[in-house]
Backbone as JSON Lines, residues from 0, in Angstrom:
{"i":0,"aa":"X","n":[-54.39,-8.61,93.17],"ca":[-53.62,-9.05,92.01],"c":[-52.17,-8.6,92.18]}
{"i":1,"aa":"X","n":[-51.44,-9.23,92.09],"ca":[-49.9,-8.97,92.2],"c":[-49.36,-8.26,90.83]}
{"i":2,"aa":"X","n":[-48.77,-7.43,91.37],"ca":[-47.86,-6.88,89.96],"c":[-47.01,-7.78,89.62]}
{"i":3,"aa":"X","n":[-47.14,-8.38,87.94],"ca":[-46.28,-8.76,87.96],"c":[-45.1,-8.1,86.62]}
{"i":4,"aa":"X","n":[-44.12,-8.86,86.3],"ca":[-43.54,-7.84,85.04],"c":[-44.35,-7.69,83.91]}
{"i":5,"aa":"X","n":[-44.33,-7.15,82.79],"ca":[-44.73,-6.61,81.77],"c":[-44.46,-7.54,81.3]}
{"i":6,"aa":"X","n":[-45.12,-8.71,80.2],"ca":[-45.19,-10.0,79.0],"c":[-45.95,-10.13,78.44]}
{"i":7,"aa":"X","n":[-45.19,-10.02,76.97],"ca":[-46.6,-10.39,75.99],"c":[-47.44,-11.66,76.95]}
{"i":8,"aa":"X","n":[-48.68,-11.45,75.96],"ca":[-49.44,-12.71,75.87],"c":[-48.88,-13.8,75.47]}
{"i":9,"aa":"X","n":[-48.62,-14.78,75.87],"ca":[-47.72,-15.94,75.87],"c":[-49.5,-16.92,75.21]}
{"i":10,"aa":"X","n":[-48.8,-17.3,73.64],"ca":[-50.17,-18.64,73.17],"c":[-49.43,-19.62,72.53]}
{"i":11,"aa":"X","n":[-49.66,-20.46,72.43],"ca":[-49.12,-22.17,71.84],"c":[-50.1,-22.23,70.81]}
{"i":12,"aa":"X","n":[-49.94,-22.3,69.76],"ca":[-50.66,-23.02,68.03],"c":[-49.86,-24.13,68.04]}
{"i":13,"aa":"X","n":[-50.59,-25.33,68.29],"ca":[-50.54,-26.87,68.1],"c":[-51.37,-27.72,67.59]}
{"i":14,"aa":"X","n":[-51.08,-28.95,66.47],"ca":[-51.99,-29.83,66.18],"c":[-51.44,-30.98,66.9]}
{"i":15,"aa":"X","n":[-52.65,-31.54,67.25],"ca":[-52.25,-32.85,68.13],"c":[-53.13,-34.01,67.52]}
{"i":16,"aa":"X","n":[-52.65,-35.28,67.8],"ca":[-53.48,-36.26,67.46],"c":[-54.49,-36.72,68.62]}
{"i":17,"aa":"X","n":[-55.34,-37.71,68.63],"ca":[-55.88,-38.05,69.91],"c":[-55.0,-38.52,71.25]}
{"i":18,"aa":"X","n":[-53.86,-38.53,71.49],"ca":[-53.01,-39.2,72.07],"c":[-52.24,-38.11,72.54]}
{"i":19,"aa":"X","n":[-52.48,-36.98,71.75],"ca":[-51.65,-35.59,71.6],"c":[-50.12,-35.99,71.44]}
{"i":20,"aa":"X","n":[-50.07,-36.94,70.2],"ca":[-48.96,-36.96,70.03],"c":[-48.47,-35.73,68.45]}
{"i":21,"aa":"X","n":[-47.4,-35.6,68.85],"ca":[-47.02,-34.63,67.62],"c":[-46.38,-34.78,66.41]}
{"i":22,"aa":"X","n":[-45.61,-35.5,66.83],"ca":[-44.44,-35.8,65.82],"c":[-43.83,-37.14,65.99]}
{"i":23,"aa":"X","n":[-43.08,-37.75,64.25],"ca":[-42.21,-39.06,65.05],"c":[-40.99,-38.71,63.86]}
{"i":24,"aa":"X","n":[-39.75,-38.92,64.29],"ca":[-38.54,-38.69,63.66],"c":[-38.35,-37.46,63.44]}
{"i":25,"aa":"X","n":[-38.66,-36.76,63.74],"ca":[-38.66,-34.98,63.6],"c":[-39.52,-34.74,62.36]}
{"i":26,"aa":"X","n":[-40.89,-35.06,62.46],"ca":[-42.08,-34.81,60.94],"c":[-42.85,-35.04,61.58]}
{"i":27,"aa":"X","n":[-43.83,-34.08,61.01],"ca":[-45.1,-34.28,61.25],"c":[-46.0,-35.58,60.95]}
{"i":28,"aa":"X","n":[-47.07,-36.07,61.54],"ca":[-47.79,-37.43,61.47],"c":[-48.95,-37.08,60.32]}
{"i":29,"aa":"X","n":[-48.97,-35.97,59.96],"ca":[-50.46,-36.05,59.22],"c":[-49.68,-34.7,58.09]}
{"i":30,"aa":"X","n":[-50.63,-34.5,56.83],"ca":[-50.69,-33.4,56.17],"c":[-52.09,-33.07,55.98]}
{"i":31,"aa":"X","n":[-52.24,-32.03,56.92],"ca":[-53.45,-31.53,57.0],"c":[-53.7,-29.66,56.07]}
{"i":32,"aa":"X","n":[-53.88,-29.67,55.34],"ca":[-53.65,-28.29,54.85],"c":[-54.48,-27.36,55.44]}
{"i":33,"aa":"X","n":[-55.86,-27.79,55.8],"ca":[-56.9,-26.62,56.91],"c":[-56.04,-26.27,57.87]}
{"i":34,"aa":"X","n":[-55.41,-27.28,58.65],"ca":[-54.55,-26.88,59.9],"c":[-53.43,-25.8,59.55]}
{"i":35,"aa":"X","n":[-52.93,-26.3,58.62],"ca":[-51.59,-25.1,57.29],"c":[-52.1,-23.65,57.45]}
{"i":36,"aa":"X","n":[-53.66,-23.74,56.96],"ca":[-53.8,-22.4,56.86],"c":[-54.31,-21.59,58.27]}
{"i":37,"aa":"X","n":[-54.95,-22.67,58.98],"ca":[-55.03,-22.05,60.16],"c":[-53.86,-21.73,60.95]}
{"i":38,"aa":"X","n":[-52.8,-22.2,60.75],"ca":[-51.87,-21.89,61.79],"c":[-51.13,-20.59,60.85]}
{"i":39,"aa":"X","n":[-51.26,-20.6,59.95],"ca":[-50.65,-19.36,59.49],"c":[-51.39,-17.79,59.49]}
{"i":40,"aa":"X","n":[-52.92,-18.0,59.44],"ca":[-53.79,-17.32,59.84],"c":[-53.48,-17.03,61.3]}
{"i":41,"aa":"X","n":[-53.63,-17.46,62.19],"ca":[-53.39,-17.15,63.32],"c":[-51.94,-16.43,64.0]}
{"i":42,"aa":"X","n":[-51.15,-16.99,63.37],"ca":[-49.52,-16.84,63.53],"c":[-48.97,-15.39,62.61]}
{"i":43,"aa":"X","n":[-49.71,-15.26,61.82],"ca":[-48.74,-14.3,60.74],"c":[-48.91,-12.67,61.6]}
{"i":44,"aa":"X","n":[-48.25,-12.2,61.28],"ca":[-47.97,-10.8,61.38],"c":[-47.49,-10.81,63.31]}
{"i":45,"aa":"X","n":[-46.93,-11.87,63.99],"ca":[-47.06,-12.27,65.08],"c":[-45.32,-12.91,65.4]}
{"i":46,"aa":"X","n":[-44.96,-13.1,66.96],"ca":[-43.67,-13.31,66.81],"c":[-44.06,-15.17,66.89]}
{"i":47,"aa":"X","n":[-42.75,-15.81,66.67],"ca":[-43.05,-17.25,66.59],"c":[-41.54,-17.47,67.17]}
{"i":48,"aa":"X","n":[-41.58,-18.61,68.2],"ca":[-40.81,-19.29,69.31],"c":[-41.07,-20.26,69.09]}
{"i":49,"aa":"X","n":[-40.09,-21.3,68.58],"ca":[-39.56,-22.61,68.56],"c":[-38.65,-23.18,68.71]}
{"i":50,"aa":"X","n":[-38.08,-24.18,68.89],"ca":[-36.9,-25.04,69.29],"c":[-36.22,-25.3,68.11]}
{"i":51,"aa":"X","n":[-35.36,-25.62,68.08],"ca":[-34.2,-25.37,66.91],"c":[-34.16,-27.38,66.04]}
{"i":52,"aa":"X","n":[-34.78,-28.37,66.58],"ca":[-34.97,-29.23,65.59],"c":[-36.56,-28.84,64.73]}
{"i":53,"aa":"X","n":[-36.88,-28.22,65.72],"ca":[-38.85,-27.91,65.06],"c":[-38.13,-26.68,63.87]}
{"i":54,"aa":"X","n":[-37.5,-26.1,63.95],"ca":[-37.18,-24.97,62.97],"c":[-36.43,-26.0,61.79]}
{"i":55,"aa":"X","n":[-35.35,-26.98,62.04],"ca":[-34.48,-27.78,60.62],"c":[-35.73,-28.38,60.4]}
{"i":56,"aa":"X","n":[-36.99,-29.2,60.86],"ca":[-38.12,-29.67,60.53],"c":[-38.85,-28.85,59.44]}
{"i":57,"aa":"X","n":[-38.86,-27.5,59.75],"ca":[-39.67,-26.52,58.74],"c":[-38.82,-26.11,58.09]}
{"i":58,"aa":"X","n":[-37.44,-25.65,58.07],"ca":[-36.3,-25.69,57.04],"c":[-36.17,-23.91,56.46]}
{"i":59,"aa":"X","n":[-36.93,-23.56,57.15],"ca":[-37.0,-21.7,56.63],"c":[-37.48,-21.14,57.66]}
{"i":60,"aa":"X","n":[-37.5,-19.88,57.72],"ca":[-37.64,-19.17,59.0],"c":[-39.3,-18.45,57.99]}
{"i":61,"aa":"X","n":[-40.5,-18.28,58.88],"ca":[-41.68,-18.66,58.33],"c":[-42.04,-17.3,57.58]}
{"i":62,"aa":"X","n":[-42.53,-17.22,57.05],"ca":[-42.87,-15.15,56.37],"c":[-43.82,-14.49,57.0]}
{"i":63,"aa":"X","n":[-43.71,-13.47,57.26],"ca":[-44.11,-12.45,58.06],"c":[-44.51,-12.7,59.39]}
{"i":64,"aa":"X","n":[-43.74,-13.28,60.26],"ca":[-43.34,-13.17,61.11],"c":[-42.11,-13.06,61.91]}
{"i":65,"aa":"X","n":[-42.0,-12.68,63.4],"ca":[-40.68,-12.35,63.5],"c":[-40.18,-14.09,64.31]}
{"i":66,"aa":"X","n":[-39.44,-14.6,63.7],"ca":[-38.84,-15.86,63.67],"c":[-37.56,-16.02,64.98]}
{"i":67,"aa":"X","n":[-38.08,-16.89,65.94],"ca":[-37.14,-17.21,67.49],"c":[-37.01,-18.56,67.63]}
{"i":68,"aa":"X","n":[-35.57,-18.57,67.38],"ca":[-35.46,-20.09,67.61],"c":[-34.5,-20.35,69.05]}
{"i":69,"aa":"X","n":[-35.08,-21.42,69.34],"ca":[-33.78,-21.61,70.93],"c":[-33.16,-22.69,70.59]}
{"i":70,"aa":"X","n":[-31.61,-22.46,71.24],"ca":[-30.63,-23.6,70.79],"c":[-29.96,-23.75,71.82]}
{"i":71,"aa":"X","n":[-28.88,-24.67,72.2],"ca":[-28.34,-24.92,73.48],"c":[-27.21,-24.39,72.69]}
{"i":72,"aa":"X","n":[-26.59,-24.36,71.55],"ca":[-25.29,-24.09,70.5],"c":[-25.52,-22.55,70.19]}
{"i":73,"aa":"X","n":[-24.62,-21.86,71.27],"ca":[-24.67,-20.42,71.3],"c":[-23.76,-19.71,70.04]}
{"i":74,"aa":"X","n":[-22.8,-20.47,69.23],"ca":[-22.87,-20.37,68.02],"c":[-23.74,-20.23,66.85]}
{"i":75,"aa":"X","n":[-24.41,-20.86,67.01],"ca":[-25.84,-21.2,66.14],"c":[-26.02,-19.8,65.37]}
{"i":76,"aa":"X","n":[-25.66,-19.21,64.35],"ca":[-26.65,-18.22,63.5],"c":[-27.3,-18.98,61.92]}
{"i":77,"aa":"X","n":[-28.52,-18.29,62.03],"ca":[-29.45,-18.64,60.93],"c":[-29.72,-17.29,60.31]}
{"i":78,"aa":"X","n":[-29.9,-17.49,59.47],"ca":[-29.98,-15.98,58.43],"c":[-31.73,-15.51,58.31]}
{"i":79,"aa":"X","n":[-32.6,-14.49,58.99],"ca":[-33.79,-13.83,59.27],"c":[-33.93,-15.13,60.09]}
{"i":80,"aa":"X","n":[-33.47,-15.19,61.21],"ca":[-33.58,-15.62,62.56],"c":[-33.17,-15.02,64.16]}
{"i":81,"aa":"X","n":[-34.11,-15.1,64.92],"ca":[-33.04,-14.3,66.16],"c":[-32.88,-15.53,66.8]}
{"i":82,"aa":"X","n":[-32.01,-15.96,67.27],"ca":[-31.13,-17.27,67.63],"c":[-30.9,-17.1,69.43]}
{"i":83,"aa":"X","n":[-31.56,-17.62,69.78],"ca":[-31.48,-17.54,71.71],"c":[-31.22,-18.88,72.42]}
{"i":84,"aa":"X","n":[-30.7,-18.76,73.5],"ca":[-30.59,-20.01,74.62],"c":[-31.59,-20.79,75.5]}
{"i":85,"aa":"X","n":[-32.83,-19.81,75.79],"ca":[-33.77,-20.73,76.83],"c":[-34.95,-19.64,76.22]}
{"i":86,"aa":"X","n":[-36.22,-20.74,76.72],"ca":[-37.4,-20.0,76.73],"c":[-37.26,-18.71,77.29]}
{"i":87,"aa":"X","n":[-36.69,-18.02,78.4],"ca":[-36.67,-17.05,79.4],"c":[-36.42,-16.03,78.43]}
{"i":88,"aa":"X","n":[-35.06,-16.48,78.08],"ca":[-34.62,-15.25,77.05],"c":[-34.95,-14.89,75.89]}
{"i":89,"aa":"X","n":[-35.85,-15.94,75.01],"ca":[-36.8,-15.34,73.72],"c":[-37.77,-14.83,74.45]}
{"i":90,"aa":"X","n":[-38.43,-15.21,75.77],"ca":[-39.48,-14.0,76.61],"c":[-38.81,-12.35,76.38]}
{"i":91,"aa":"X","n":[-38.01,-12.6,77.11],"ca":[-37.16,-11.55,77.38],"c":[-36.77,-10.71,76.58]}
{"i":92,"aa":"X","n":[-36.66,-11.09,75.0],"ca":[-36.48,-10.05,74.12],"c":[-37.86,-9.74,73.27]}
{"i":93,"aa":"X","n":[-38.94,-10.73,73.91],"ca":[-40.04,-9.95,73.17],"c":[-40.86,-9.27,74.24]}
{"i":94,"aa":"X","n":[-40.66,-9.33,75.73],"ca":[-41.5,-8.35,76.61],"c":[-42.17,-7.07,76.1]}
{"i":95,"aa":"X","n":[-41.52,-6.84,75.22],"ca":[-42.21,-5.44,74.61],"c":[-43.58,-5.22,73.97]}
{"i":96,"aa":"X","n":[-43.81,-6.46,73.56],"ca":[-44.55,-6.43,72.05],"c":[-46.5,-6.41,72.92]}
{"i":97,"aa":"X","n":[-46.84,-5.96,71.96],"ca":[-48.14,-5.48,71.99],"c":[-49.02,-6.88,71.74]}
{"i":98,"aa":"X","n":[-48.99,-7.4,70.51],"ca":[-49.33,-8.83,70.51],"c":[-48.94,-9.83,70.76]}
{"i":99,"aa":"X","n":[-49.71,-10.96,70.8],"ca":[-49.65,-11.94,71.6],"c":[-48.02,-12.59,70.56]}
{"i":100,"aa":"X","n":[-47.51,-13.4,71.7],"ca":[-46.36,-14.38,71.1],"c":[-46.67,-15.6,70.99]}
{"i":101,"aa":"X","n":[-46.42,-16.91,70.05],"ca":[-46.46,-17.95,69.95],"c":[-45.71,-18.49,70.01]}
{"i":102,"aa":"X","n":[-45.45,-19.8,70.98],"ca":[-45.15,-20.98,71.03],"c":[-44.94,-21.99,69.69]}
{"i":103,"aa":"X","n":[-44.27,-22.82,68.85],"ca":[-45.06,-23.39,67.98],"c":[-44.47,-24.52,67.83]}
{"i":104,"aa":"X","n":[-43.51,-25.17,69.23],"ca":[-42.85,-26.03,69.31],"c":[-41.06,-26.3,69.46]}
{"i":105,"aa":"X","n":[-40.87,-27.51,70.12],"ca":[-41.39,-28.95,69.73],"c":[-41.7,-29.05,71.46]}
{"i":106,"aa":"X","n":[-41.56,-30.37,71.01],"ca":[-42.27,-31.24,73.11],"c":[-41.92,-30.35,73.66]}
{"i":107,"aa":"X","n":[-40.29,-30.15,74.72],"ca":[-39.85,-29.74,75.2],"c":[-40.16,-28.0,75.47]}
{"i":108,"aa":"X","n":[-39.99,-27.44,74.31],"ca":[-40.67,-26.03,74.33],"c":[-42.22,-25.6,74.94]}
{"i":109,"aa":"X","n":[-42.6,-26.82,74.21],"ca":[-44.27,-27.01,74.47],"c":[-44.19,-26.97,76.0]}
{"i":110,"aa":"X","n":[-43.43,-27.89,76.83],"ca":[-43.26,-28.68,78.18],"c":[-43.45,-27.27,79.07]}
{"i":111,"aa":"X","n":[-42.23,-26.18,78.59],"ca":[-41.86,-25.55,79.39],"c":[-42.84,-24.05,79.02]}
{"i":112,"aa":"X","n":[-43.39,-23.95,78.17],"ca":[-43.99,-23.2,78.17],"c":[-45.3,-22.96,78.41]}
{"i":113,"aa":"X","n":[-45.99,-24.23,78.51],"ca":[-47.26,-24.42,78.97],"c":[-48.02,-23.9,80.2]}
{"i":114,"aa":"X","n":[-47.03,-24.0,81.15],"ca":[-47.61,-22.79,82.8],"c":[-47.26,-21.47,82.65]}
{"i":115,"aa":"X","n":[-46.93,-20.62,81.15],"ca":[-46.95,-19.66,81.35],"c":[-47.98,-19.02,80.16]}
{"i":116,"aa":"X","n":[-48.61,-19.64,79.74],"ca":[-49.1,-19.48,78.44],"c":[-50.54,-19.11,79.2]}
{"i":117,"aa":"X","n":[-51.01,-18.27,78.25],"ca":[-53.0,-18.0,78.17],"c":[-53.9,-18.18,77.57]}
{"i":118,"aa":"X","n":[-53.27,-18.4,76.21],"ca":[-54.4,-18.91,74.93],"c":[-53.53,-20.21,74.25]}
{"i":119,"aa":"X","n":[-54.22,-20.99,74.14],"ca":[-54.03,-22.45,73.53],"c":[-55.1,-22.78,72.33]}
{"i":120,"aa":"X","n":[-54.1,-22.28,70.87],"ca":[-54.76,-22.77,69.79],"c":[-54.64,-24.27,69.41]}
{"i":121,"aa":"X","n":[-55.67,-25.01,69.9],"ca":[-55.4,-26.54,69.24],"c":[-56.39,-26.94,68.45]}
{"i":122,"aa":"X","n":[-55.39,-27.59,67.88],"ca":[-56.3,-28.25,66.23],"c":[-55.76,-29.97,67.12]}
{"i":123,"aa":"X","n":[-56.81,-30.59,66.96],"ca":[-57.16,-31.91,67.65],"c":[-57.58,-32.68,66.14]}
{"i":124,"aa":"X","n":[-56.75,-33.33,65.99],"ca":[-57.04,-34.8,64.8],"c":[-57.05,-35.44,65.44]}
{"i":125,"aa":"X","n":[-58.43,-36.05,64.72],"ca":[-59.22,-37.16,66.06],"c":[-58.83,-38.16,65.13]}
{"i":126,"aa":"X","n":[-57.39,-38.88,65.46],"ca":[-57.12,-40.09,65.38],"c":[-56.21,-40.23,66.33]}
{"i":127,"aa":"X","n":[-55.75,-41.77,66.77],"ca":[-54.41,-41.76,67.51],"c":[-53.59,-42.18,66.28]}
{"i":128,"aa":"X","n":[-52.08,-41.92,66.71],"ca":[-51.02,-41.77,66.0],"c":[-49.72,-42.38,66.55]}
{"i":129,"aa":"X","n":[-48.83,-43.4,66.33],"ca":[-47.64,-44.2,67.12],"c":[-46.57,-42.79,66.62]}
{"i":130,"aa":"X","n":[-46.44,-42.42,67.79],"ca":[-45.1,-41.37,67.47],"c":[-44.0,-41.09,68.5]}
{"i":131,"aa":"X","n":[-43.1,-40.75,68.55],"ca":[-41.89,-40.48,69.0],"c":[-42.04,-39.1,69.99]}
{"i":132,"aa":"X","n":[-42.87,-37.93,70.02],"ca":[-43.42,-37.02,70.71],"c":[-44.49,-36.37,70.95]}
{"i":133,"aa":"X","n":[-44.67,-35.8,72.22],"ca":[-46.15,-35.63,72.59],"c":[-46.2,-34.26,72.79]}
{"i":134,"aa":"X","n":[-47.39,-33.6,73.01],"ca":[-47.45,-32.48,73.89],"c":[-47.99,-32.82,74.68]}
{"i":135,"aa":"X","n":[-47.72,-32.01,76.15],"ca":[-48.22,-32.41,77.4],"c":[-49.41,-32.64,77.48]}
{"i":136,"aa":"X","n":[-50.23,-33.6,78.2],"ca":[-51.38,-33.28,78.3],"c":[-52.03,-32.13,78.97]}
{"i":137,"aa":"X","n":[-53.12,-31.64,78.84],"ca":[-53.77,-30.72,79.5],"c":[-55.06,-30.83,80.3]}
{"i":138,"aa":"X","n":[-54.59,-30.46,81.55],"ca":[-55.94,-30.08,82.59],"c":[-57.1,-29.76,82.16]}
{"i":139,"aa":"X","n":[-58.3,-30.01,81.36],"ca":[-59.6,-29.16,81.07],"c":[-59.65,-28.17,81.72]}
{"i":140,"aa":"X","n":[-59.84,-28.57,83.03],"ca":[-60.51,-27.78,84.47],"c":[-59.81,-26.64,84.0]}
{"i":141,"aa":"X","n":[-58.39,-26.71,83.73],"ca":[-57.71,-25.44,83.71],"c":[-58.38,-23.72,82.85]}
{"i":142,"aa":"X","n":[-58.9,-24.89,81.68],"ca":[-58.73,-23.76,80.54],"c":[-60.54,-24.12,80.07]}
{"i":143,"aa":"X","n":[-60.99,-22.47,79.73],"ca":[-62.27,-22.31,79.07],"c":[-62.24,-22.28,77.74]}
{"i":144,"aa":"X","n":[-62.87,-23.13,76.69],"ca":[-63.11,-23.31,75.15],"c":[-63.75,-21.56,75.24]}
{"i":145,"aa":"X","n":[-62.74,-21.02,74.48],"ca":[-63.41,-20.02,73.86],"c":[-64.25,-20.27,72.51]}
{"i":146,"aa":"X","n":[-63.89,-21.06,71.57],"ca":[-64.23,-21.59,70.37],"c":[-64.03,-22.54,69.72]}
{"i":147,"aa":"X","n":[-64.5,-23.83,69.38],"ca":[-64.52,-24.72,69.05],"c":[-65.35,-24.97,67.36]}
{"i":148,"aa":"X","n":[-64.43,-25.52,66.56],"ca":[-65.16,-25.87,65.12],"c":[-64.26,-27.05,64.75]}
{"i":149,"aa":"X","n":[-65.9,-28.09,64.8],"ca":[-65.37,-29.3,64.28],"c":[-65.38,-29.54,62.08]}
{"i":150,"aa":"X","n":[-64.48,-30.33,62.32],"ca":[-64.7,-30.26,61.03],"c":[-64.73,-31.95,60.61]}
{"i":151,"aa":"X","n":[-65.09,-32.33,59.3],"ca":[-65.15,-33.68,58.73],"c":[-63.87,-33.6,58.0]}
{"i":152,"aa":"X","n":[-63.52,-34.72,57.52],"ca":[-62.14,-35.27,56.63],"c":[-62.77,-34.99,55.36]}
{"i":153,"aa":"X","n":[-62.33,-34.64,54.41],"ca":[-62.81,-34.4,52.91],"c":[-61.42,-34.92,52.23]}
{"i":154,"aa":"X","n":[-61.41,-34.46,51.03],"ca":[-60.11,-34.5,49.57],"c":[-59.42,-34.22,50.32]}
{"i":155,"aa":"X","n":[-59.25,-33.47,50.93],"ca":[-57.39,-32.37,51.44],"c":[-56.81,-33.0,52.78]}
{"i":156,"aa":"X","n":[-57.88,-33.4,53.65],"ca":[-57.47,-33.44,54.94],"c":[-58.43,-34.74,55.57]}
{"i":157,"aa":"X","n":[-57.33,-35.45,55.77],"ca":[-57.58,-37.57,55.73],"c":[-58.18,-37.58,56.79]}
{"i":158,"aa":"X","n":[-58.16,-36.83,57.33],"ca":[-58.66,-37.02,59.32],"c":[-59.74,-35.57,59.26]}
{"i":159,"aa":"X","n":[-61.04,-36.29,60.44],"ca":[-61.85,-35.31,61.25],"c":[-60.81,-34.59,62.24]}
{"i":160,"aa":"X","n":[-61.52,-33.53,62.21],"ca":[-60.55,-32.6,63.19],"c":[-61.24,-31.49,64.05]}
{"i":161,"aa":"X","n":[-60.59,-30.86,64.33],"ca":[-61.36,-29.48,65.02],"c":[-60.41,-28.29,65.84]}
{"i":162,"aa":"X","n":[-60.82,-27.37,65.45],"ca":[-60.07,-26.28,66.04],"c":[-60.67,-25.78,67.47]}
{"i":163,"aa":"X","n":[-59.72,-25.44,68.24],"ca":[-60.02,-24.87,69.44],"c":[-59.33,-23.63,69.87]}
{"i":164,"aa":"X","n":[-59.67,-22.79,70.45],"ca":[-59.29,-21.81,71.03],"c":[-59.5,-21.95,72.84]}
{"i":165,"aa":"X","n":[-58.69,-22.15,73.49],"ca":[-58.48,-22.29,74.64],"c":[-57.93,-20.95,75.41]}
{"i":166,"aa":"X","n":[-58.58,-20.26,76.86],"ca":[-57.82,-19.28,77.24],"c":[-58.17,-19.75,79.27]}
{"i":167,"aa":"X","n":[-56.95,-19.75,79.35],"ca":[-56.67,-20.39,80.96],"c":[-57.28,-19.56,81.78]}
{"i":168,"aa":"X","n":[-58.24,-20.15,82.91],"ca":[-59.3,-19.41,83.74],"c":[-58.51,-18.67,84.64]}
């Protein structure tokens, strides 16, 4: 095994449609509130890394967590935000941390962070969806279902779905 540097656990929390598309016009395709609470369940007390239209998309920097946005506009300050230039360097200022870090978008972030990541929380709405962005697809072969729960569409949430926990072999 090679030494390599010291990094958090690098994980992605994503909902995707069947198409794994994500988004169209900078919004989300579905309002799913199970997914709401799962991603906040999973995410809270945890750092969160996103791209700076996925952050004006959510419009607040999220609560109780520590909030990383990347921007190409090295001007850029947001108020309870730490404001960075590339994936490398929101790595780079969380190398420290004991728990895992999240990913939580958009494409591009998703793109580049995907070969370094170990756990892949996806929530899969099993519909397809005409949208404007995707997340990459993913290798199966790559990654072992740690946990899988399907769920049915009820009152709250229009679409069957299912959560996954993915961790790369």
């Amino acid at each position: 095994m090679t030494n390599k540097p010291k990094t958090p656990s690098l994980s992605i929390a994503v909902a995707v449609g069947e198409n794994f598309a994500i988004g169209k016009n900078n919004q989300l395709l579905w309002h799913m509130p199970a997914d709401l609470k799962f991603f906040k369940q999973t995410t809270s007390g945890h750092t969160i890394i996103m791209g700076r239209k996925t952050f004006d998309s959510v419009g607040r920097p999220l609560p109780n967590r520590r909030n990383i946005v990347i921007t190409r506009n090295s001007s850029l300050k947001i108020e309870g935000v730490e404001v960075v230039n590339s994936l490398d360097e929101a790595l780079e200022i969380t190398k420290t941390e004991e728990k895992p870090v999240f990913i939580v978008g958009g494409a591009e972030i998703y793109r580049q962070a995907l070969p370094k990541t170990e756990t892949l929380y996806l929530t899969t709405i099993h519909q397809t969806f005409d949208a404007d962005t995707f997340f990459p697809e993913i290798d199966r072969s790559e990654w072992e279902v740690v946990s899988a729960e399907p769920h049915k569409a009820d009152e709250k949430n229009k679409y069957d779905y299912t959560f996954e926990v993915l961790k790369r072999k």
